[in-house]
PyMOL commands that place a pseudoatom at each C-alpha (Angstrom):
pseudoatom trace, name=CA, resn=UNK, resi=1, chain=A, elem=C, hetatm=0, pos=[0.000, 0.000, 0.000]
pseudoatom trace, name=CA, resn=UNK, resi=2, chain=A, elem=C, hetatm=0, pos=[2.692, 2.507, 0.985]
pseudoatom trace, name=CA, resn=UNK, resi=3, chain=A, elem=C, hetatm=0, pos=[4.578, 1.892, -2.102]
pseudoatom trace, name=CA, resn=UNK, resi=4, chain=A, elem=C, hetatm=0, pos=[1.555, 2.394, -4.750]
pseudoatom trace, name=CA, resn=UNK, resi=5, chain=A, elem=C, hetatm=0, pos=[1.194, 5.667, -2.800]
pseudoatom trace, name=CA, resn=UNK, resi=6, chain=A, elem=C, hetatm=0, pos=[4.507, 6.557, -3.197]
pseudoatom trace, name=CA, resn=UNK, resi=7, chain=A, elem=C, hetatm=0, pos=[4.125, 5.775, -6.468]
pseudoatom trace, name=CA, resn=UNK, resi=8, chain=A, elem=C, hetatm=0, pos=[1.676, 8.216, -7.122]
pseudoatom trace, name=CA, resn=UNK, resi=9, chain=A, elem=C, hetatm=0, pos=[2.792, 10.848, -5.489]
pseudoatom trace, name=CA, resn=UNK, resi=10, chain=A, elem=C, hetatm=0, pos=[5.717, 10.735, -7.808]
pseudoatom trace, name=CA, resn=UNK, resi=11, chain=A, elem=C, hetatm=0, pos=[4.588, 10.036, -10.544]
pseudoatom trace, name=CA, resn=UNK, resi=12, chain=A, elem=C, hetatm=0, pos=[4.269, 12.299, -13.573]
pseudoatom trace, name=CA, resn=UNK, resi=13, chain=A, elem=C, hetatm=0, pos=[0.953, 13.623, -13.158]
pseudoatom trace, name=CA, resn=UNK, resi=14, chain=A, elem=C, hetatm=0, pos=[0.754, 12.885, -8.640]
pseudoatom trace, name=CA, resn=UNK, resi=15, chain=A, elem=C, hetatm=0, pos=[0.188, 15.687, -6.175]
pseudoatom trace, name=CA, resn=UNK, resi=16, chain=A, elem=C, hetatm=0, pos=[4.057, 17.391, -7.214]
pseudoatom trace, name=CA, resn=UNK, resi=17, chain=A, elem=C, hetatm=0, pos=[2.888, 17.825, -10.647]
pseudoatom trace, name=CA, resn=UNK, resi=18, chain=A, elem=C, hetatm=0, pos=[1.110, 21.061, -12.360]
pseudoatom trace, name=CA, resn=UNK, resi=19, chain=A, elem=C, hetatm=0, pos=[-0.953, 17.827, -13.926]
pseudoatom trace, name=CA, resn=UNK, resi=20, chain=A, elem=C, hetatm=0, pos=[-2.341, 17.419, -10.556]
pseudoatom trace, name=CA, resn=UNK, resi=21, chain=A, elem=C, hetatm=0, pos=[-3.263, 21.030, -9.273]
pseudoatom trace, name=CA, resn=UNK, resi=22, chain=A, elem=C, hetatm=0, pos=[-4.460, 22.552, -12.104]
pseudoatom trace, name=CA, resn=UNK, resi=23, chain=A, elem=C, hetatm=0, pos=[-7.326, 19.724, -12.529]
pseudoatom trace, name=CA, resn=UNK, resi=24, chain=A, elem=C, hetatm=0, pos=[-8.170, 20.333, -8.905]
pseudoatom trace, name=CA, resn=UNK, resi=25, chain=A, elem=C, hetatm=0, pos=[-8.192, 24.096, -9.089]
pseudoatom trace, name=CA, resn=UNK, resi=26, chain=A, elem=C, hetatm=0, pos=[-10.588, 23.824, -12.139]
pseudoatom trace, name=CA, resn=UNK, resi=27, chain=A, elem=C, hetatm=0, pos=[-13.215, 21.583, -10.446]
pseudoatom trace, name=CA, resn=UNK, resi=28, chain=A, elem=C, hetatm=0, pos=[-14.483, 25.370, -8.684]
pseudoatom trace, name=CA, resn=UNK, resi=29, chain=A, elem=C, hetatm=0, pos=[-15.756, 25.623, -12.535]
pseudoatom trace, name=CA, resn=UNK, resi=30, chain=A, elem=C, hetatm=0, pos=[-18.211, 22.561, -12.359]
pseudoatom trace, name=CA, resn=UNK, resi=31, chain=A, elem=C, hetatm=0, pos=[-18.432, 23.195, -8.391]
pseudoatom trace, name=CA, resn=UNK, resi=32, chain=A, elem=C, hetatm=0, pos=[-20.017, 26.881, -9.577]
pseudoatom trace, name=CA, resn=UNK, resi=33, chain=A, elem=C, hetatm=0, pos=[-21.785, 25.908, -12.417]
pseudoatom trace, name=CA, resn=UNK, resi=34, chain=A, elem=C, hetatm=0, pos=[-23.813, 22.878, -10.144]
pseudoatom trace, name=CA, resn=UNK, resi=35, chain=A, elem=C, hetatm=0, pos=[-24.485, 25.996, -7.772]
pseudoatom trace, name=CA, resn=UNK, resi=36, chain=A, elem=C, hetatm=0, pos=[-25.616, 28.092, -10.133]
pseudoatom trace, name=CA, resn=UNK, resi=37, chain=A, elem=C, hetatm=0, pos=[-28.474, 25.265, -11.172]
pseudoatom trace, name=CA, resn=UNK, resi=38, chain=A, elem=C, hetatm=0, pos=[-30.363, 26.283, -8.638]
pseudoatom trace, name=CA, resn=UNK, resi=39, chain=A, elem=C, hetatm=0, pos=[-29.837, 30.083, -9.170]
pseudoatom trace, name=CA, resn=UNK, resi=40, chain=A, elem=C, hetatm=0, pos=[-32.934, 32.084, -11.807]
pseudoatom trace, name=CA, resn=UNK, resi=41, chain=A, elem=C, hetatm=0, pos=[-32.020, 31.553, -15.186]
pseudoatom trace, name=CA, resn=UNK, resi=42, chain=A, elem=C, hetatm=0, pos=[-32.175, 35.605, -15.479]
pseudoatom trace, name=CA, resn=UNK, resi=43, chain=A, elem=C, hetatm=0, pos=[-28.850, 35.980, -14.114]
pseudoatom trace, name=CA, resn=UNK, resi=44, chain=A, elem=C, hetatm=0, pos=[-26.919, 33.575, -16.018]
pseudoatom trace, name=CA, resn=UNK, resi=45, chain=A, elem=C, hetatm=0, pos=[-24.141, 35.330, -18.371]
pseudoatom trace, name=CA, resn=UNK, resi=46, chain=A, elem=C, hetatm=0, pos=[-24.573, 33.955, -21.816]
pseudoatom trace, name=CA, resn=UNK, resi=47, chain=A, elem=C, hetatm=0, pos=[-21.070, 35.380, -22.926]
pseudoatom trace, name=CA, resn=UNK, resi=48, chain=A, elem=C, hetatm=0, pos=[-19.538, 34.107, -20.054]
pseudoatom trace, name=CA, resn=UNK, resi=49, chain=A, elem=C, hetatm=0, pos=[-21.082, 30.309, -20.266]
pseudoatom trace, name=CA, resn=UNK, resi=50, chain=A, elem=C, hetatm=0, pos=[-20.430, 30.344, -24.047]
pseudoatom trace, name=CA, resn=UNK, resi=51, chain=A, elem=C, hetatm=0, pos=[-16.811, 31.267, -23.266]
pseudoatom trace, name=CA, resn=UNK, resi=52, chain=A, elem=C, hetatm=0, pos=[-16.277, 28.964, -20.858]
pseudoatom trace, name=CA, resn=UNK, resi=53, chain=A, elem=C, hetatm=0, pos=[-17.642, 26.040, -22.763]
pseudoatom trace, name=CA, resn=UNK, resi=54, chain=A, elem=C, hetatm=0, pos=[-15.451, 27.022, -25.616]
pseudoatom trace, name=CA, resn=UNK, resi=55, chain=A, elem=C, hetatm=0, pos=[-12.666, 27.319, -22.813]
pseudoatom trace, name=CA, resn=UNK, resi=56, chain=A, elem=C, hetatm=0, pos=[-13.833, 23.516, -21.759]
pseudoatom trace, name=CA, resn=UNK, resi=57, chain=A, elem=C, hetatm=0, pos=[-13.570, 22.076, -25.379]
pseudoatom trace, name=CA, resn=UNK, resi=58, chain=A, elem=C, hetatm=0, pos=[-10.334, 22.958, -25.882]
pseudoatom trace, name=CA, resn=UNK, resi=59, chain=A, elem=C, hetatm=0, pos=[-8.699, 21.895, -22.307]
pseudoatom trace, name=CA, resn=UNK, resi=60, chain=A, elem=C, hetatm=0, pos=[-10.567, 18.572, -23.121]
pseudoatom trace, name=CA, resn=UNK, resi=61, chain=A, elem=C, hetatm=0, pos=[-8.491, 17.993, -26.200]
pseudoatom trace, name=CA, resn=UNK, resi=62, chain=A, elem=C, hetatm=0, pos=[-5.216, 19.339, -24.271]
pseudoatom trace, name=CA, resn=UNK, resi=63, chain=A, elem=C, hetatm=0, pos=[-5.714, 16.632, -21.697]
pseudoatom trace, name=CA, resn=UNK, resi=64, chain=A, elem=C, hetatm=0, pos=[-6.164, 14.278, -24.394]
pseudoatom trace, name=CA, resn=UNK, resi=65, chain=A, elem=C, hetatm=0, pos=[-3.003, 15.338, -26.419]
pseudoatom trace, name=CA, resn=UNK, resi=66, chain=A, elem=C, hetatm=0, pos=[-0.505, 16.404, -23.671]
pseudoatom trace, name=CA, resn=UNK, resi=67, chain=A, elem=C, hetatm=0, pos=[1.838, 13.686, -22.790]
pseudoatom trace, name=CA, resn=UNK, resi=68, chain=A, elem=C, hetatm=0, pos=[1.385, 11.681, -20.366]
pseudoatom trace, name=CA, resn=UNK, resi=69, chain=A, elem=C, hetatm=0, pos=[-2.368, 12.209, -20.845]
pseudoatom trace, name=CA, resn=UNK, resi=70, chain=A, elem=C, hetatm=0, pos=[-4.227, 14.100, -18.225]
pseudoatom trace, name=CA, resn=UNK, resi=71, chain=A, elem=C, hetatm=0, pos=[-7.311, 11.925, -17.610]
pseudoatom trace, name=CA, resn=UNK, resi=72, chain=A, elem=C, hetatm=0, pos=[-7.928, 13.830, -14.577]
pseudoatom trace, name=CA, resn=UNK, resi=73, chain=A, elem=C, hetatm=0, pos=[-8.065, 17.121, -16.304]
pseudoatom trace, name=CA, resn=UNK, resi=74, chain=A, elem=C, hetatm=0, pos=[-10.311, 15.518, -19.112]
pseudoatom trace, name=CA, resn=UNK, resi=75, chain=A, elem=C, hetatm=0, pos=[-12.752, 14.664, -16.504]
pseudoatom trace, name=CA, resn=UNK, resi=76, chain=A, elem=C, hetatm=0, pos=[-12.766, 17.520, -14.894]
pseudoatom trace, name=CA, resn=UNK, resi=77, chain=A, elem=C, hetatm=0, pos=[-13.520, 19.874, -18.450]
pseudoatom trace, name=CA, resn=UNK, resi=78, chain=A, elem=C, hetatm=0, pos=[-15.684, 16.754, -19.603]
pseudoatom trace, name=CA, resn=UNK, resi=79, chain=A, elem=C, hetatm=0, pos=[-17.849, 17.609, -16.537]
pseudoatom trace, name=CA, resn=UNK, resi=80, chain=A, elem=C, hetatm=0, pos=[-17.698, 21.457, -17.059]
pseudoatom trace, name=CA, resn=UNK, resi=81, chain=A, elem=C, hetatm=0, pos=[-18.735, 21.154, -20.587]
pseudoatom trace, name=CA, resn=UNK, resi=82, chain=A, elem=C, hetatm=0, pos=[-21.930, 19.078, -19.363]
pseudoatom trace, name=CA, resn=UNK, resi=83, chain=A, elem=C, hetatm=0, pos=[-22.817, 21.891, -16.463]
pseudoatom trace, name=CA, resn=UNK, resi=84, chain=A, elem=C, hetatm=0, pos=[-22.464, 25.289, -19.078]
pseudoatom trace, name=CA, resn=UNK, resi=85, chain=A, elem=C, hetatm=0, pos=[-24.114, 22.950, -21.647]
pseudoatom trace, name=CA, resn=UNK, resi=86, chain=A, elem=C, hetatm=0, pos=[-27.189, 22.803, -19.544]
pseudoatom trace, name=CA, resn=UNK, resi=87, chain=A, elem=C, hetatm=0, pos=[-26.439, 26.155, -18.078]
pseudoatom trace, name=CA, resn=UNK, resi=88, chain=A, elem=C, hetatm=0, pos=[-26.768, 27.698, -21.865]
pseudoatom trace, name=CA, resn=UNK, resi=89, chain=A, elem=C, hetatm=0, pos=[-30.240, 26.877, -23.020]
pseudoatom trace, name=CA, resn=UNK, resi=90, chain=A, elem=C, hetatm=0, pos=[-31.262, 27.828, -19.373]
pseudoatom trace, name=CA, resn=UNK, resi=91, chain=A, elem=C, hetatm=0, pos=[-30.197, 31.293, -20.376]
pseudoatom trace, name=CA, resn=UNK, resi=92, chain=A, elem=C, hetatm=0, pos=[-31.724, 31.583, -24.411]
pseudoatom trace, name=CA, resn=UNK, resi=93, chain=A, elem=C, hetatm=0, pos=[-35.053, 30.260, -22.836]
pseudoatom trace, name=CA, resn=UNK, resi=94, chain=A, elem=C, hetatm=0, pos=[-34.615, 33.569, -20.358]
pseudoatom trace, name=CA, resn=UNK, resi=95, chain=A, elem=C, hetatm=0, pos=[-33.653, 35.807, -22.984]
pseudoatom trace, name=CA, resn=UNK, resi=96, chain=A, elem=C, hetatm=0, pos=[-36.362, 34.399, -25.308]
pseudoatom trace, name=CA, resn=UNK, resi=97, chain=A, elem=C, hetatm=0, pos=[-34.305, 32.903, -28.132]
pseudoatom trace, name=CA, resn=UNK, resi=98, chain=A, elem=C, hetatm=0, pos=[-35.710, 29.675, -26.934]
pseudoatom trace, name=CA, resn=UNK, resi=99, chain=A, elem=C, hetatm=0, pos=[-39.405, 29.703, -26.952]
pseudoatom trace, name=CA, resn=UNK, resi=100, chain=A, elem=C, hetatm=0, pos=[-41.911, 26.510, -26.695]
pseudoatom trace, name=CA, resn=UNK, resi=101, chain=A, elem=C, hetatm=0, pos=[-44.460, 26.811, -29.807]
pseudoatom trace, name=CA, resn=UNK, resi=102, chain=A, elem=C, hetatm=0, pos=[-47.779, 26.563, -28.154]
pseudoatom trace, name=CA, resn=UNK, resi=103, chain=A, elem=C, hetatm=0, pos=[-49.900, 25.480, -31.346]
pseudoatom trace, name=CA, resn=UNK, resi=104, chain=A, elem=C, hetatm=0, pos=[-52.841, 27.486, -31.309]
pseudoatom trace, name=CA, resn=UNK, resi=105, chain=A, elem=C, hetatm=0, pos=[-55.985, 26.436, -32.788]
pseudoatom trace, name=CA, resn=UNK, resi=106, chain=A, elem=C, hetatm=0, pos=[-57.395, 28.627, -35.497]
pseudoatom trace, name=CA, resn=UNK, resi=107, chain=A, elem=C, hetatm=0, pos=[-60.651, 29.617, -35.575]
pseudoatom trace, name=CA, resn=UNK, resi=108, chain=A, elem=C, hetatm=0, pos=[-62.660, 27.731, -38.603]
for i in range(1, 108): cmd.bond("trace and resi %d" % i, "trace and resi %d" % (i + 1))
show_as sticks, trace
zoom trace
């Protein structure tokens, strides 16, 4: 057990690493985005969520490509991208870009 942790903690993307913190530091993203669920739509930036799921997409293919692959960083902007994704059409149905059709029925 004390040598697997060891292990870790040395290897190239354990707790000494930039691979590490900077996953763990970006979980606040998804942490504030699951906070703001419960928040009125009204006050949801639609610049900011855009930007930060653009933001997202593109860390998600940096963990991918960056050697030795940062799954934990992929999770962690995989997870993001899901909360402003649902954050996003929140905000257009506020702001009236996304409106439900009622069908009315015509008069005959």
């Amino acid at each position: 057990m004390a040598s697997s942790f060891r292990a870790f903690l040395n290897s190239p993307v354990g707790p000494k690493t930039t691979h590490f913190w900077g996953p763990v530091a970006n979980w606040g993203f998804v942490l504030a985005g699951l906070v703001d669920m419960n928040k009125p739509p009204e006050i949801i930036s639609g610049n900011m969520t855009s930007a930060i799921c653009v933001y997202s997409a593109l860390f998600m293919r940096f963990a991918w490509m960056v050697q030795p692959r940062n799954y934990l960083l992929l999770e962690c902007h995989a997870s993001n991208e899901t909360v402003q994704l649902y954050q996003l059409p929140r905000w257009a149905r506020a702001q009236g870009y996304l409106s439900e059709k009622k069908e009315e029925a015509s008069p005959q």
